[in-house]
DSSP file (Angstrom, degrees, kcal/mol; ACC not computed):
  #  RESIDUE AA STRUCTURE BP1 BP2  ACC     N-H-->O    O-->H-N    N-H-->O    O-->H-N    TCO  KAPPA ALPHA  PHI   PSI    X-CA   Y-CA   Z-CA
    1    1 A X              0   0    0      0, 0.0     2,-0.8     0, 0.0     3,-0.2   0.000 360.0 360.0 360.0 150.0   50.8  238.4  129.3
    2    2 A X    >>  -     0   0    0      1,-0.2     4,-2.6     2,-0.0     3,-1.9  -0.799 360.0-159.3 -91.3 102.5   53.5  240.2  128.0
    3    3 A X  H 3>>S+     0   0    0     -2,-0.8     4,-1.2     1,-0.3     5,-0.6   0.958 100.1  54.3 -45.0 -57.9   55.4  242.4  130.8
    4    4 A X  H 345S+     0   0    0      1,-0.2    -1,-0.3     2,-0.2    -2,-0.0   0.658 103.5  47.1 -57.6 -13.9   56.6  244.3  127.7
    5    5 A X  H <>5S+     0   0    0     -3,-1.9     4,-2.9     2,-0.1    -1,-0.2   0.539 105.2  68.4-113.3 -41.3   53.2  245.1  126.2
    6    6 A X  H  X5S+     0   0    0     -4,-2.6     4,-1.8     1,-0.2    -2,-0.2   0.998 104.7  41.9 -52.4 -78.8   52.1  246.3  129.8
    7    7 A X  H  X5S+     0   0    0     -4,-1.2     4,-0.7     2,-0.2     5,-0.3   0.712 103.0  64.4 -26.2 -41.1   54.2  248.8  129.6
    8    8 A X  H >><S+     0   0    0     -5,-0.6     4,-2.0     1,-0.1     3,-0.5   0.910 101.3  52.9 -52.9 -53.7   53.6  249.7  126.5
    9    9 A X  H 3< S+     0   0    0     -4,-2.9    -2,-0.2     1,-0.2    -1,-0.1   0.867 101.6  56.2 -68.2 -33.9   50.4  250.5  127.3
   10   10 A X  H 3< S+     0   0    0     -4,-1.8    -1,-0.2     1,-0.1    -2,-0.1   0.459 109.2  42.6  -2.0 -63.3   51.0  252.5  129.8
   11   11 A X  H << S+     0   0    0     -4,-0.7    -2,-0.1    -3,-0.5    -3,-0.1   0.566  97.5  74.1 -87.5 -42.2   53.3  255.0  128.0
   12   12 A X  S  < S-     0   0    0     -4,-2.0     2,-0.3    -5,-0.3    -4,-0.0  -0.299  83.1 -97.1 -79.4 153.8   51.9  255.5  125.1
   13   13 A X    >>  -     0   0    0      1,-0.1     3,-1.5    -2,-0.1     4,-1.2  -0.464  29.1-115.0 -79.9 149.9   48.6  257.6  123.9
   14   14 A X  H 3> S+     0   0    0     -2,-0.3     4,-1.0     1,-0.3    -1,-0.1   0.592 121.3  44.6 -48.6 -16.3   45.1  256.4  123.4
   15   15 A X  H 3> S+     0   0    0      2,-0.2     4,-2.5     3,-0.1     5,-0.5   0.715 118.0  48.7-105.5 -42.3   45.0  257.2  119.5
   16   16 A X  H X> S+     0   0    0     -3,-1.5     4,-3.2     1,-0.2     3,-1.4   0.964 114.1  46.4 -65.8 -49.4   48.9  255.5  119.5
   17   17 A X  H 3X S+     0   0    0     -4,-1.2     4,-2.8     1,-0.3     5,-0.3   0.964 118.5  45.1 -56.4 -54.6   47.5  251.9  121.8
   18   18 A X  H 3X S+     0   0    0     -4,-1.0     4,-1.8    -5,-0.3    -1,-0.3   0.820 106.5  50.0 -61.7 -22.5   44.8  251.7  119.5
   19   19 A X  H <X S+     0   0    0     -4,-2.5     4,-0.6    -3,-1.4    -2,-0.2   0.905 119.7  50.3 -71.0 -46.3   46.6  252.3  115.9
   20   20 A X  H  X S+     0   0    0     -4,-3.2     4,-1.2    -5,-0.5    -2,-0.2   0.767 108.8  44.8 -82.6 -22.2   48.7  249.4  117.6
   21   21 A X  H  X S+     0   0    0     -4,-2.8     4,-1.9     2,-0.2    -1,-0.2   0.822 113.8  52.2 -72.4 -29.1   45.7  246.7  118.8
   22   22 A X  H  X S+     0   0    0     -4,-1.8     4,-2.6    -5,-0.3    -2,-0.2   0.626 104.0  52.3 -95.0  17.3   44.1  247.1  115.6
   23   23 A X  H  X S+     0   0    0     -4,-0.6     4,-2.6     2,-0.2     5,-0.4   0.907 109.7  53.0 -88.6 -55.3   47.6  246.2  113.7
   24   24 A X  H  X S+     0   0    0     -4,-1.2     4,-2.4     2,-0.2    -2,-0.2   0.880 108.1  50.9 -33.1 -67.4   47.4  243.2  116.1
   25   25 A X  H >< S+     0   0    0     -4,-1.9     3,-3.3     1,-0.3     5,-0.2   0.834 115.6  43.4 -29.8 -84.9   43.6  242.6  114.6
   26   26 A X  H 3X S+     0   0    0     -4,-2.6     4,-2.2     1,-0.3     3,-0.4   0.612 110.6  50.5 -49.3 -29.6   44.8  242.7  111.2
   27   27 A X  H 3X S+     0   0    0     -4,-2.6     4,-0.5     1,-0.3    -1,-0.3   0.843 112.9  51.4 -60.8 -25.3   47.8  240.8  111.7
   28   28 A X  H << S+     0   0    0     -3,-3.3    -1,-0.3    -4,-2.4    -2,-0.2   0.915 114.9  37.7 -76.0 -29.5   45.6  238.3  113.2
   29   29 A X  H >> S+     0   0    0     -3,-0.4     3,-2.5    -4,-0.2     4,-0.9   0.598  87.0  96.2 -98.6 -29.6   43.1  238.1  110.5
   30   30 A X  H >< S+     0   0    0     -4,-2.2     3,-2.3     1,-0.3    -2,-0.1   0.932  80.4  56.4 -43.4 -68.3   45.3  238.4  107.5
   31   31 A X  T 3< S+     0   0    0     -4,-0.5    -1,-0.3     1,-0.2    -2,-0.1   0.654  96.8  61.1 -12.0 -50.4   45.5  234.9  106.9
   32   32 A X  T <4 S-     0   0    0     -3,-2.5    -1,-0.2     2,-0.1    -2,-0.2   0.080 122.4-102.1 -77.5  -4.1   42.0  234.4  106.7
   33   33 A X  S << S+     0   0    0     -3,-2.3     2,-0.6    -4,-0.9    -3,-0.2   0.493  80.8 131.7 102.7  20.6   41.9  236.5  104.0
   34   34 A X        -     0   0    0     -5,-0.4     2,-0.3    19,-0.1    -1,-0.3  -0.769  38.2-158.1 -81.9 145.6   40.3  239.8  106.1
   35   35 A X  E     -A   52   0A   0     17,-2.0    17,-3.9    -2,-0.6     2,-0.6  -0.899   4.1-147.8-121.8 146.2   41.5  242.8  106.0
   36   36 A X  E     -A   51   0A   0     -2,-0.3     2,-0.6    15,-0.2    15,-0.2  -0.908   2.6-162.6-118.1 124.4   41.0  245.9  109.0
   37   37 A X        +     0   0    0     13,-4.3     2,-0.2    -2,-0.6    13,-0.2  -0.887  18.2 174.4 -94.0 119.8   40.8  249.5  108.6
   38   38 A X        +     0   0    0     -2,-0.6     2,-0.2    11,-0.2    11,-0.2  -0.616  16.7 112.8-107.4 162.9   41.4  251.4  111.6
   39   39 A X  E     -B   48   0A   0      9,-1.1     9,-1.0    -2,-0.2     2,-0.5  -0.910  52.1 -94.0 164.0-168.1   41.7  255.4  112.4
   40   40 A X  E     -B   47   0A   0     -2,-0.2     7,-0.2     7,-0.2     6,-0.1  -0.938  40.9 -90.4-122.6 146.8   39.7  258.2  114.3
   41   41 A X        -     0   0    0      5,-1.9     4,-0.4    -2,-0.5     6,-0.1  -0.118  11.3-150.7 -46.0 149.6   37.1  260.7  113.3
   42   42 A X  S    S+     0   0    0      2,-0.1    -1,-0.2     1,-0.1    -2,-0.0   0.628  89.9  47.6 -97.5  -9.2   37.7  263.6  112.2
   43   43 A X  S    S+     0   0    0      3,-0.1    -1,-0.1     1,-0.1    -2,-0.0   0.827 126.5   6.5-100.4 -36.4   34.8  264.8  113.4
   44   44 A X  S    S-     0   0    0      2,-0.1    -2,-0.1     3,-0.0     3,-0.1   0.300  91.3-107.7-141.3  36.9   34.3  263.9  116.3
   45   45 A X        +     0   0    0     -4,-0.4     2,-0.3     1,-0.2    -3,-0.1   0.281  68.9 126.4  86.7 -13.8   37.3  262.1  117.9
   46   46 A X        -     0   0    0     -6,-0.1    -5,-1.9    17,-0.1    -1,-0.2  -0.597  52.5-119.7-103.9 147.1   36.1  258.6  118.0
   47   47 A X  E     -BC  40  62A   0     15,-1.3    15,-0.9    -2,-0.3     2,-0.2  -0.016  25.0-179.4 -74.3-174.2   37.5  255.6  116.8
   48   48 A X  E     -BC  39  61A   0     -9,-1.0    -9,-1.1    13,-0.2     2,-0.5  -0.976  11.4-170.5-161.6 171.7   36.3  253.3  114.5
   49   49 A X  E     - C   0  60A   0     11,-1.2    11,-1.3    -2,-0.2     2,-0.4  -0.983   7.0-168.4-155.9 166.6   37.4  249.8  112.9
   50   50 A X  E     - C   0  59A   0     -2,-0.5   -13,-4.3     9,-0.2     2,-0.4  -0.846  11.0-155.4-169.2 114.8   35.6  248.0  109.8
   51   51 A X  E     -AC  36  58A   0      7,-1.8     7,-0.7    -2,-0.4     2,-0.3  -0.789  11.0-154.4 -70.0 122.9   36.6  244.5  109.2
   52   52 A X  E     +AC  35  57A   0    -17,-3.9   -17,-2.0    -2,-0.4     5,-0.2  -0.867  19.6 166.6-150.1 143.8   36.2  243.0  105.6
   53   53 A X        -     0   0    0      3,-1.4     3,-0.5     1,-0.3     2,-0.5  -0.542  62.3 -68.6-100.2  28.1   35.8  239.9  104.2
   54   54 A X  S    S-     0   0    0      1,-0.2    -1,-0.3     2,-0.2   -21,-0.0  -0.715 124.0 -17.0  66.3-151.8   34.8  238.8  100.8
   55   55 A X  S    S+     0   0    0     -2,-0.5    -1,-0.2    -3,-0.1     2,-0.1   0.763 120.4 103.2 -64.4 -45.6   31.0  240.0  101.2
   56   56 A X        -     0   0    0     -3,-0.5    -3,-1.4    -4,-0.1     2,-0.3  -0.276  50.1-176.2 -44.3 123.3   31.2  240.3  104.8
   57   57 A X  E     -C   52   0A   0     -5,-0.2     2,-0.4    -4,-0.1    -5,-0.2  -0.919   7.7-168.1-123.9 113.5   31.7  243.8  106.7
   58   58 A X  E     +C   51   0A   0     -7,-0.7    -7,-1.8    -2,-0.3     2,-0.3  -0.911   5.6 179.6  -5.9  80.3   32.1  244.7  110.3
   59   59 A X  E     +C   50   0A   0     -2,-0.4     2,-0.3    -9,-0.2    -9,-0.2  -0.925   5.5 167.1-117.0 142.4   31.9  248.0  111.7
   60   60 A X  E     -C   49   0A   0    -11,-1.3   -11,-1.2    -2,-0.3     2,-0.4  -0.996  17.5-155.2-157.5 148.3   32.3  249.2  115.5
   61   61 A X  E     -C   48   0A   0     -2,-0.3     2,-0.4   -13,-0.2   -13,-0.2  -0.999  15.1-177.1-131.1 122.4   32.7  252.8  116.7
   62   62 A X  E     -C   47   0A   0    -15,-0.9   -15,-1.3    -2,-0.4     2,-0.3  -0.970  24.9-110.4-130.1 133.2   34.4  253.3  119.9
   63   63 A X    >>  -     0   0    0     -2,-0.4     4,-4.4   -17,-0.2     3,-3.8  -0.548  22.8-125.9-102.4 161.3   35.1  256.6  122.1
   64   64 A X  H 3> S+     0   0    0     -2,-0.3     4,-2.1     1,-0.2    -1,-0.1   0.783 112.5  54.0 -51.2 -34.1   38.4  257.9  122.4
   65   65 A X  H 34 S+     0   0    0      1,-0.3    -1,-0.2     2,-0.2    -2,-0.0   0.484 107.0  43.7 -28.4 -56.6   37.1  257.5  126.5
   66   66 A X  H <>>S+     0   0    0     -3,-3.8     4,-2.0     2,-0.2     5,-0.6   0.557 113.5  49.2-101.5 -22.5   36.1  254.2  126.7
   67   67 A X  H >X5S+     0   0    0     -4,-4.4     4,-6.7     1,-0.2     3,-3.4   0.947 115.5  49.9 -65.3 -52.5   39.4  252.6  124.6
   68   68 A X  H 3X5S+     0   0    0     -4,-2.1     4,-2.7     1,-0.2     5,-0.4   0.931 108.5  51.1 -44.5 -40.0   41.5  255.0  127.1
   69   69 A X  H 3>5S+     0   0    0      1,-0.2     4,-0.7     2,-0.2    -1,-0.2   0.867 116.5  43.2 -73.0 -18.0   39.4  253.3  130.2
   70   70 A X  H <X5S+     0   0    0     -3,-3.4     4,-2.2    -4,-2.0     7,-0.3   0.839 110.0  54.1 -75.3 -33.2   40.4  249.9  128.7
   71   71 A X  H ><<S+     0   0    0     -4,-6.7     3,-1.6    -5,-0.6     6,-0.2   0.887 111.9  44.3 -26.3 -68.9   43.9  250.9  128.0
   72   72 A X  H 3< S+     0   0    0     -4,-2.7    -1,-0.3     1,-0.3    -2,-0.2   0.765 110.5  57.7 -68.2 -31.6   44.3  251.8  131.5
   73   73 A X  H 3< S-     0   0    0     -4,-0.7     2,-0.3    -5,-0.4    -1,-0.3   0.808 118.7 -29.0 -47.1 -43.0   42.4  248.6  132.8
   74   74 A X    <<  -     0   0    0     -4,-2.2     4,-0.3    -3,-1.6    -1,-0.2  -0.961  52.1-100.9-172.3 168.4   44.6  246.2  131.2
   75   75 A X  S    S+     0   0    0     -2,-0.3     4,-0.1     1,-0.2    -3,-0.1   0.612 118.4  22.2 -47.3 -23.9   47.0  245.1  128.6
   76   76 A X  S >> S+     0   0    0     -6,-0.1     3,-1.3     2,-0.1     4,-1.0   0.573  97.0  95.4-132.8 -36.7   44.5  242.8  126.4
   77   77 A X  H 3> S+     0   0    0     -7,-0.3     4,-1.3     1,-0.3    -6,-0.1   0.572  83.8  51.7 -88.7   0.3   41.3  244.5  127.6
   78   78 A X  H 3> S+     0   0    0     -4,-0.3     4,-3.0    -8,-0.2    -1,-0.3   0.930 115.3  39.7 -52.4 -68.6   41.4  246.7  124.5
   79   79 A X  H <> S+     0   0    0     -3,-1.3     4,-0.6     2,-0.2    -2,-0.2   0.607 115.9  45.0 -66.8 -31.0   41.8  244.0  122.2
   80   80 A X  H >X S+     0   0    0     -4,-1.0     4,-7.6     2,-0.2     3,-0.7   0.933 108.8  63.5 -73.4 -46.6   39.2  241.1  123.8
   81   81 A X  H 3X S+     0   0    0     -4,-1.3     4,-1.7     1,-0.2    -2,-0.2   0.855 114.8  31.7 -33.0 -62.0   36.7  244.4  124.2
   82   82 A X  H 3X S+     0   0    0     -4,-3.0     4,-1.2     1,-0.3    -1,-0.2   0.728 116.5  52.0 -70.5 -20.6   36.9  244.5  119.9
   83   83 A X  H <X S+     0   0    0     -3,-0.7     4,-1.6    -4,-0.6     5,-0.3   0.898 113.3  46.8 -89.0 -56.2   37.2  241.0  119.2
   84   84 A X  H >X S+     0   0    0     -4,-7.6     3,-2.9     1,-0.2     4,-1.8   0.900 117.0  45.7 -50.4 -72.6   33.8  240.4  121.7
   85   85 A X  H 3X S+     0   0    0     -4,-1.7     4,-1.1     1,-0.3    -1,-0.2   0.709 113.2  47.8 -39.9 -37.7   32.0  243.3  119.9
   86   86 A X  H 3<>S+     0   0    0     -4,-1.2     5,-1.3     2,-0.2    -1,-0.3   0.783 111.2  51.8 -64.4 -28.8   33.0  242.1  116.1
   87   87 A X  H X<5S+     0   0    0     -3,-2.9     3,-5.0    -4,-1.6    -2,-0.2   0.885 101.7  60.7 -89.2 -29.8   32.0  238.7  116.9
   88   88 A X  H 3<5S+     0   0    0     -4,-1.8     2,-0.8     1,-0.3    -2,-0.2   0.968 105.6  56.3 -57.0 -75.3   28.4  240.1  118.2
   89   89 A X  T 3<5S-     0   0    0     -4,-1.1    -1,-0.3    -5,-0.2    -2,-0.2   0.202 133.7 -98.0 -23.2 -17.2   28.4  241.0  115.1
   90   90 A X  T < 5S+     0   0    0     -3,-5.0    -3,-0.2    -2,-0.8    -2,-0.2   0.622  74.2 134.8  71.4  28.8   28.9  237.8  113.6
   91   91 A X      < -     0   0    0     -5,-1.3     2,-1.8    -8,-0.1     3,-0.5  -0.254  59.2-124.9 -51.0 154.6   32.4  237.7  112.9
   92   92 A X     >  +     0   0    0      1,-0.2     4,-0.9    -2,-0.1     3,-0.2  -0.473  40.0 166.1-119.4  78.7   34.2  234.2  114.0
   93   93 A X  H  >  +     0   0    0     -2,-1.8     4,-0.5     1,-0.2    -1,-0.2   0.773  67.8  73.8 -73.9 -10.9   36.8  235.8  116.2
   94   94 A X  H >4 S+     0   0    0     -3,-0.5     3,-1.0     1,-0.2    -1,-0.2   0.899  82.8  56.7 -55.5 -38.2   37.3  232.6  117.3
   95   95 A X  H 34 S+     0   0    0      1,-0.2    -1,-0.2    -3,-0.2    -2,-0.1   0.884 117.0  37.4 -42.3 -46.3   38.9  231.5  114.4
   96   96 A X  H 3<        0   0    0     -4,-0.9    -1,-0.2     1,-0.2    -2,-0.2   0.521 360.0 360.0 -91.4  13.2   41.7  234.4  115.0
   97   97 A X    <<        0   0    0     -3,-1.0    -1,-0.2    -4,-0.5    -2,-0.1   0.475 360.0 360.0-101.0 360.0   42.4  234.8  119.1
């Protein structure tokens, strides 16, 4: 784990930790030829992330509540949380961790 990334998380706000795990996603995925849109509602505050793949799509809706209750749990626990849930989905997050 990254001492540096702990902190990060830490300082920063739930809308900023999340813009920044799911640049991690994408980074992770780009290779593999997916691409991730992240952002929040406008309507009602929660976030949301949509994977896609050549025919393949992903979508997962998270509130601003529970990403803040991972934030604060741990450094990663943001990031495993969306990578388990995509893969429920039938994504091969294995391929990208």
């Amino acid at each position: 784990m990254s001492v540096a990334f702990g902190y990060y998380s830490k300082a920063v706000t739930p809308e900023k930790f999340f813009e920044t795990v799911a640049g991690i996603l994408n980074r992770k995925m780009k290779d593999f030829v997916y691409e991730v849109d992240a952002g929040q509602s406008f309507f009602n505050g929660n976030f949301f992330i949509i994977v896609q793949g050549g025919m393949e799509r992903y979508k997962l809706n998270l509130t601003k509540e529970k990403s803040a209750e991972l934030q604060n749990k741990a450094p990663y626990a943001l990031e495993n949380f969306l990578w388990g849930e995509l893969e429920k989905q039938g994504l091969p997050a294995h391929k990208f961790r």
